[in-house]
Phi, psi and omega in degrees: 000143170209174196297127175105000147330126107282137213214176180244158162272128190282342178292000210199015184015034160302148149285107183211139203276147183246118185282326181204150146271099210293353194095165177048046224026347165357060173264169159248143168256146162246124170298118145251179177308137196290133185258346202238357169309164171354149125315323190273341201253348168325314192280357177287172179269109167261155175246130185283009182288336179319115184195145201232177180244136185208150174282159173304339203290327201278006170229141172247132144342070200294124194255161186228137188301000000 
């Protein structure tokens, strides 16, 4: 994994791109928006500001077709 990954976080079944490698198995993440969520919940304000510290073991590796 490196920075510009996308992964799911497993604690949270999020989607989020890894922003930096912080070390010691370490990223920080930016969550993004769910696109395929709820319909009554699209209009809420997600913030893309979220982010987070995750061990490597807590993110999987999202795969592309």
């Amino acid at each position: 994994m490196q920075p510009g990954d996308v992964v799911t976080v497993r604690l949270t079944g999020r989607r989020a791109r890894i922003v930096e490698e912080r070390g010691s198995g370490y990223f920080t993440v930016e969550y993004l928006p769910d696109p395929a969520g709820d319909a009554l919940d699209r209009d809420t304000v997600q913030s893309g500001d979220e982010a987070g510290l995750y061990r490597e073991s807590d993110l999987e590796p999202l795969e592309t077709p």
